[in-house]
N, C-alpha and C positions, 0 to 999 in steps of 0.2 A: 795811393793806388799801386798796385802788385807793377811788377815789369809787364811789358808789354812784347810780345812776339812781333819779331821785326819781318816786313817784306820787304824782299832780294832780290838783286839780280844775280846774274850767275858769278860777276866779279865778286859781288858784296860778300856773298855766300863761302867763297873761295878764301877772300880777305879774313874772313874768322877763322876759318879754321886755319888759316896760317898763323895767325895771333894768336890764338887758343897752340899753338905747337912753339912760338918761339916763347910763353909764358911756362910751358915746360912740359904739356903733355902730347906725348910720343903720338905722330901721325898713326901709327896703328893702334894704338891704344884708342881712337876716336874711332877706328874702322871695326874695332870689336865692340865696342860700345853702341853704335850705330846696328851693330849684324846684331847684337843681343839683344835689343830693344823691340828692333823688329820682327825678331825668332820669337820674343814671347810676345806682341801683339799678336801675331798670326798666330800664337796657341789657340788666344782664347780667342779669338774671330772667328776661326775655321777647323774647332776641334774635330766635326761632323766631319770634314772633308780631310784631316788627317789620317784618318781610319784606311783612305785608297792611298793615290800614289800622289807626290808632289814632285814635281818639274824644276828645278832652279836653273835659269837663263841667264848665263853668269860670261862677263865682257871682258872684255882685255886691260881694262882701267879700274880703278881706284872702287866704280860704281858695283865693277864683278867682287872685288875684294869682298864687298858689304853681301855679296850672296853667296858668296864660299862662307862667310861665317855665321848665314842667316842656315844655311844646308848643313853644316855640321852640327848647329846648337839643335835642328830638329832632328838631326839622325841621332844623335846622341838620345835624344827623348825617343827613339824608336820608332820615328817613321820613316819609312821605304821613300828616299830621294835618291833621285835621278838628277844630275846633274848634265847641259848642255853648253858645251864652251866654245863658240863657233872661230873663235881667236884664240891665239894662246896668250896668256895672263903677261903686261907688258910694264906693270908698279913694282916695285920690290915688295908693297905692301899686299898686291892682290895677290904674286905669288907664294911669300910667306903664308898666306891665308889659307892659298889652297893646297898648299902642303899638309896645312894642317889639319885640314881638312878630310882629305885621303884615308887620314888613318881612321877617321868614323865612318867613312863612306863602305857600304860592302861591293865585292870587288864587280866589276863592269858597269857601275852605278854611274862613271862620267864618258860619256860620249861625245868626241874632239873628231874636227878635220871634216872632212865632206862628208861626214853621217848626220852633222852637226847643222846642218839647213832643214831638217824636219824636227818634228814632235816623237818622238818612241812613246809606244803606249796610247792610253785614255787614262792621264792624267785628271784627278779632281782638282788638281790647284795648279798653276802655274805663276812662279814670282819670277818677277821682270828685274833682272839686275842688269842689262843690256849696255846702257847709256844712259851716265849721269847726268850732275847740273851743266856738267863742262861743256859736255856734247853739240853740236849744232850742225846746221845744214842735214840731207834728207842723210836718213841710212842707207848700207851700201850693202850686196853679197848679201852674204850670208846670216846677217844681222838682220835684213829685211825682209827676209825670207821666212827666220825665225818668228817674227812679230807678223807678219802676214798669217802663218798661219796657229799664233797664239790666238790671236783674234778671233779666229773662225773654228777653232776646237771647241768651244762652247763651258771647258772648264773658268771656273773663276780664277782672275787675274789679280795678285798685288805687285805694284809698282814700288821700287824702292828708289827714292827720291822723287824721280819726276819717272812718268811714263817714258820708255825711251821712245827718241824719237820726238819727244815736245820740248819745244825751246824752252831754257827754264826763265831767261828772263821776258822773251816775248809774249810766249804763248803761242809765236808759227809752230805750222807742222809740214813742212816741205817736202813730207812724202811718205812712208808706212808710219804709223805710229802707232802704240798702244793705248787699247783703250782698256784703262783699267778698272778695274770694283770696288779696289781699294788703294790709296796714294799713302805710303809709311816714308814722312819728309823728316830729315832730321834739323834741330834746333831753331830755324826759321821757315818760314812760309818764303816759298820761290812767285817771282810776281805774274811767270806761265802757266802757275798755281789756277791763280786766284781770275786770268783772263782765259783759260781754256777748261774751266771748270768739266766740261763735257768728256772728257779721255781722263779725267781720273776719277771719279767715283768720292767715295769718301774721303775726303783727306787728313791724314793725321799728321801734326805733328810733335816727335819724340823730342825731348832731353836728353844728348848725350854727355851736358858736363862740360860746353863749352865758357859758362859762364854768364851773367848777367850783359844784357845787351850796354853795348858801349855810347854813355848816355852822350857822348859826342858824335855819336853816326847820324846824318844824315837822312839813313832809309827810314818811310814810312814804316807805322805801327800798325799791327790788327786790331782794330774795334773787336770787343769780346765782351759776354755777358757781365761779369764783374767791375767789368772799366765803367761798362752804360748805370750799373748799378749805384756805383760810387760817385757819377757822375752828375746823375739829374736830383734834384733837392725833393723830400720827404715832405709827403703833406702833412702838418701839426694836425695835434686831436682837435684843435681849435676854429678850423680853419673854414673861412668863409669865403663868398665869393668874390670878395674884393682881393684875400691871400692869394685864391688861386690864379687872379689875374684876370686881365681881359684882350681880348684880340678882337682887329679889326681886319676880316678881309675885305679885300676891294676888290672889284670885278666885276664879272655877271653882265657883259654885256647883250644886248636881246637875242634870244637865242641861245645864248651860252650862259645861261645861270647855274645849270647843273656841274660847273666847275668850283662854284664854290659852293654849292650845297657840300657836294664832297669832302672838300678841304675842312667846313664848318664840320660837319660828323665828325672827320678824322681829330678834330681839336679837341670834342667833347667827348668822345672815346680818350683822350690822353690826355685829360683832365685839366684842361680850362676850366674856368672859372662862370666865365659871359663870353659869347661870341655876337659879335657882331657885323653884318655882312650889307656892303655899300655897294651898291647895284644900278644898274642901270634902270629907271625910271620903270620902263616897261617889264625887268623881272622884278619886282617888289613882290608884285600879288604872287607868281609863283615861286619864291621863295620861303613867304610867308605860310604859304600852303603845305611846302614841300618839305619844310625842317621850321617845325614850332617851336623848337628850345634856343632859336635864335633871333636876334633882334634884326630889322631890315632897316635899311635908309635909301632915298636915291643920292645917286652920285652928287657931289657939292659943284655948283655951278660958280663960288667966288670964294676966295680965302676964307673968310667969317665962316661959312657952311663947313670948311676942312676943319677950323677950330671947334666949330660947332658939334659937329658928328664926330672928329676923328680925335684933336689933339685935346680936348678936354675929359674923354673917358676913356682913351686905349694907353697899355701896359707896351703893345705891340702890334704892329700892324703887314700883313702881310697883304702884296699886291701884284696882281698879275693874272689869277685863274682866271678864264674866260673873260678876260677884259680889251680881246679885238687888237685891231692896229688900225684903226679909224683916226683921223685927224681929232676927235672928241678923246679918244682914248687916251690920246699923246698928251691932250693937253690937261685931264684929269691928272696923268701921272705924274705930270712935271709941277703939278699946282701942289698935289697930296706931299712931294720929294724937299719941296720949299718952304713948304708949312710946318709938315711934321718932321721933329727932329729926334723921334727917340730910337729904340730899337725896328730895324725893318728888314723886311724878307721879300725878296723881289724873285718873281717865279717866274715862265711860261714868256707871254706877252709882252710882261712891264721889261724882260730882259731884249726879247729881240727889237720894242721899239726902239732901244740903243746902238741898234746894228751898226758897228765901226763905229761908234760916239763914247767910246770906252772914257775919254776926257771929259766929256758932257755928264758922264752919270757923276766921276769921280767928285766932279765938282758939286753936284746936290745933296752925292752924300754926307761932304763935309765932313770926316771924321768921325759921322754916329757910329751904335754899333748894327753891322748889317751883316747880312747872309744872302748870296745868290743862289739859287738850285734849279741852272740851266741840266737841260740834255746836251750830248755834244753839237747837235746841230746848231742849238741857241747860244752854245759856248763860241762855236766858230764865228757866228754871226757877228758877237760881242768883240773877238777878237780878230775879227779881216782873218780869219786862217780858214782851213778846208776840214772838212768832217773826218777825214783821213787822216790828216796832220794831225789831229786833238786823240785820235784815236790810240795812232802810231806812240805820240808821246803824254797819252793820258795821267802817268803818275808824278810829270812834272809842268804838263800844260797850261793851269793855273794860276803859278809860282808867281810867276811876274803881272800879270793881271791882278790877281788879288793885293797884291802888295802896291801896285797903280792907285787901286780903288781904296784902299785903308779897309777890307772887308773880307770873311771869309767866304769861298767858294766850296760849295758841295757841286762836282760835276757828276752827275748822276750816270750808269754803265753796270758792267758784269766785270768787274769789282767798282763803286762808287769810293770816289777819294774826294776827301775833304782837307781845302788847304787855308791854313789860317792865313791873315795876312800878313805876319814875319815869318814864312816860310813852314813853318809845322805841316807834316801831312798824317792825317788816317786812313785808314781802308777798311770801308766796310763790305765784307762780303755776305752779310745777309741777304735770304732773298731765293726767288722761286721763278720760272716764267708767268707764274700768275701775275705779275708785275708787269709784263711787255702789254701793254695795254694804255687805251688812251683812257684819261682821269688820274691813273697810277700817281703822277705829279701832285696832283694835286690834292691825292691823302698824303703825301713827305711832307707838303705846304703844311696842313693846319698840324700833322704832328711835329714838324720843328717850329712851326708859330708857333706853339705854345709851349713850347723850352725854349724858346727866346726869350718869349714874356717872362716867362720862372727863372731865367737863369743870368738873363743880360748876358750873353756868351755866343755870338754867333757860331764860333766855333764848335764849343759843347754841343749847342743847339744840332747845328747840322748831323755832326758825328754820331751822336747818340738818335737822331730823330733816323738816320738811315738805318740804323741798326733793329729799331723795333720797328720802322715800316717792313725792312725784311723778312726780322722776326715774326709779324703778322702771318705775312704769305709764309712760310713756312709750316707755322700750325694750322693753315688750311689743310684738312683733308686730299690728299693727293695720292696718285700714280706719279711717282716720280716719269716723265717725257711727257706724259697726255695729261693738259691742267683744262681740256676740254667740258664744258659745263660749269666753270668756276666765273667769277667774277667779282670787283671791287668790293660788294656789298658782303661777299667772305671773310675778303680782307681786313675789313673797317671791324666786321662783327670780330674777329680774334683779334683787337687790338686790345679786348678787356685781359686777355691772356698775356701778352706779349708786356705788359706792365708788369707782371711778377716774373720775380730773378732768384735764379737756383746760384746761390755766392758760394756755395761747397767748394774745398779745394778738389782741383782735378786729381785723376786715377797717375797715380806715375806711373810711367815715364810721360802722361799725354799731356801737354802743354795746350792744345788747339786743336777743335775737329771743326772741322767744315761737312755738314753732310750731302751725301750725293745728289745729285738733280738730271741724273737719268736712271733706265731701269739698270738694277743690278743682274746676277747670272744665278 
């Protein structure tokens, strides 16, 4: 598998490029490298709007550096920049930069000192070099002033690293921030990235030459199309339905059968083999009714009936959708956890009837291989913690829980991280608000059931099954902010899409784009 683009925090991020400098390449030399990359994305992003005037909003740090050379490399190409330095330049390297800058700039092009709180002009573009990854707490002066009213000019905005103003490793914004159109990140994904998706628009990120990630780091990887590609196993020309496997959901309690009707679609959309769905007595008939290319049972009332139904014809069995917290529920789940011992995925319900029994499940599971795919609520549950706390510390929440359990967790979010149980993490940021919806769950269920069953990898399973549920909602037809009129039944239908993978090498310098998920300008 190709390397993988690492998620940062603002230390992590800092840590390389100091590594990447005492391995011997000159701190400025990253910060021309970084301004060049970005100079010629923004060519070809926003040629149309190079033709007016562009604004560069250039800081007193390392961040302004990367816009003194993003401002020269376009004035040199011939467009009319304006430069706004509401600080004087306070690095050896931003100043070096904007010296050298000066000399392509034509003359009254930078405006310093208290003229430097507004916008000059009607700018077509304005790029935000304000506040880098380092930055934190709200902006102050005259810096806030600037991004107050970049905001509300109505020109399009590129952010160079992070929007200033948003925490790079949290994702807070404690007070003015930008919101941008386009995010130009250099060499890793920042983790305020990937949780405050909303204030940066498209995010890309450049190659500046820092190097292959340090396969002894720590930080979480990005899920990325090529990885999911390499990932999930190729159906043979041969292949039957015993090859492609079989799954067993469990669920369906009265009333709530259309949890796993859903989960069932999502499997056979992502190519199972047999589905078969254990239900509660009274959704048999609508089940049966409701999705014919699956097979129904009622729920086993005595071990022999779990051998019967479950452990003599499933690959994999996934349990939880609509399967209640009734005292019948509880003891279905603990009968199915005892009998079956092969691969299992525990969703929804089967995870909160363990609320603070986190010892009780570990022990059922015994060592199989397994996948949970709580929300954070059900994560807290699981874990005596607060929805806040999981939130706060989502990309390492987890770590220790899954390693408790012998099992990989997907804690589902706006980024979804996936932690195997010797500590490995992914990040999947695929995905849309057509996703904030109830059932959502339970198409990730029957699409990681069924790379469970294919791959015996909870891990894989999860990581790659978040990525094409995302993937889905993505190719739904959309207004990026209003997913108004949309529903599941979109999502399921573009999961026959979301199976085929563009493995092209990326455009260099683009390592990773995330695309927007509000309106642009």
């Amino acid at each position: 598998m190709r390397p993988f683009v690492r998620v940062v925090t603002s230390a992590e991020s800092s840590g390389a490029d100091a590594a990447a400098i005492a391995g011997g390449i000159p701190s400025r030399a990253l910060m021309q490298r970084a301004g060049a990359a970005a100079a010629s994305e923004i060519a070809l992003r926003y040629r149309d709007r190079l033709d007016g005037e562009v604004i560069v909003l250039a800081g007193a740090g390392n961040n302004g550096g990367d816009g003194w050379v993003v401002a020269r490399a376009l004035a040199t190409s011939g467009v009319r920049v304006t430069v706004v330095e509401p600080i004087p330049a306070k690095t050896a390297d931003c100043s070096a930069e904007r010296a050298l800058a000066m000399q392509a700039l034509d003359a009254g092009a930078v405006i310093s000192g208290d003229a430097a709180r507004e916008l000059p002009g009607r700018p077509d573009l304005i790029i935000d070099g304000l506040l880098g990854t380092g930055g934190s707490g709200a902006p102050r002066g005259a810096v806030a002033s600037l991004i107050d009213a970049a905001n509300a000019h109505g020109a399009a905005i590129v952010a160079l690293d992070v929007p200033s103003g948003l925490d790079a490793s949290t994702g807070a914004t404690d007070g003015s921030v930008i919101t941008a159109d386009l995010t130009l990140t250099f060499a890793t994904l920042k983790r305020g990235h990937v949780v405050n998706r909303g204030v940066c628009g498209t995010i890309v990120v450049l190659d500046i030459g820092l190097g292959l990630p340090d396969p002894a780091s720590s930080a979480p990887s990005l899920v990325d199309e090529p990885w999911v590609a390499d990932a999930i196993p190729r159906t043979p020309p041969d292949a039957h339905k015993g090859t492609r496997k079989k799954l067993v959901i469990v669920g369906g309690h009265e009333g709530m059968a259309g949890a796993t009707i859903l989960a069932a679609r999502a499997a056979l959309r992502s190519g199972i083999g047999m589905v078969k769905l254990v239900v509660a007595a009274a959704s048999v008939r609508v089940i049966q009714e409701a999705e014919p290319h699956a097979l129904a049972a009622s729920w086993p009332a005595d071990d022999v009936g779990v051998d019967e139904e479950i452990g003599k014809w499933a690959d994999a069995v996934v349990i939880g959708p609509g399967l209640g917290r009734t005292d019948e529920s509880r003891a279905l789940l603990e009968r199915v956890l005892r009998r079956w011992t092969g691969p299992t995925l525990l969703d929804a319900d089967a995870i909160t009837l363990f609320e603070k029994r986190s010892a009780d499940l570990a022990a059922l599971l015994a060592g199989r291989v397994a996948l949970l795919t709580p929300h954070p609520a059900e994560f807290a549950r699981l874990a005596g913690s607060t929805v806040d706390r999981v939130l706060t510390d989502r990309f390492e929440a987890a770590t220790s829980i899954a390693s408790a359990l012998g099992a990989a967790i997907l804690l589902k979010g706006v980024p979804t991280i996936v932690t195997s149980s010797d500590g490995r993490r992914l990040v999947s940021a695929a995905g849309t608000p057509v996703l904030a919806t109830g059932g959502s769950g339970d198409v990730l269920s029957g699409i990681a059931g069924t790379l469970l069953a294919q791959t015996g990898d909870g891990f894989i399973a999860g990581a790659a099954g978040a990525w094409v549920h995302g993937r889905a909602a993505e190719r739904v037809p959309q207004t990026p902010g209003d997913i108004r009129g949309l529903t599941l039944d979109d999502v399921v239908n573009e999961l026959r899409g979301a199976w085929s993978f563009d493995t092209r090498p990326a455009r260099y310098p683009v390592i990773a784009e995330l695309p927007s998920l509000t309106a642009t300008r």
